[in-house]
Steps between C-alpha positions, in 0.01 A plus 500: 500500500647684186441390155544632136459374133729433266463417100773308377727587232740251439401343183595169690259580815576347828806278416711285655803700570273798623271326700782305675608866568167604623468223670817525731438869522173371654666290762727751597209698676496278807128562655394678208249262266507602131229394282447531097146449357396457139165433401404423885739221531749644768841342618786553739774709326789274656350192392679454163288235302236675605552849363620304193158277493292835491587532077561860499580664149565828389264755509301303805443719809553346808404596851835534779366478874734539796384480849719473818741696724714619210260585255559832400882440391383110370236680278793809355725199443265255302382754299838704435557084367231435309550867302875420457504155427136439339 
């Protein structure tokens, strides 16, 4: 298991177009289960309305766990994401 933390600094948060990014980034990693937390509430990164549902603004931190056969490349890739796109 591999996970990081991330603050984000869009001034529009987790957004639509980004999270539907995120979100089929997610479900590219066949095997591999990403999962963002905020405020203990934790959700499947490929689940959409989900990610969307968690209400995450700029300047929230959020907590990116990825566990499964892939992780180590899942993890680089979701983060390299998140800094580029969030």
């Amino acid at each position: 298991m591999k996970s990081f933390s991330y603050t984000i600094k869009d001034e529009l948060g987790i957004h639509a177009r980004p999270a539907g990014n995120l979100a089929k980034l997610a479900k590219s990693w066949k095997g591999t289960s990403i999962t963002i937390e905020k405020d203990g509430k934790s959700v499947d990164a490929a689940k959409l309305i989900m990610l969307m549902g968690l209400g995450v603004k700029c300047g929230d931190t959020v907590n990116v766990t990825v566990e499964g056969p892939d992780e180590d490349n899942a993890v680089k890739e979701v983060e390299g994401f998140m800094q580029a796109n969030l």
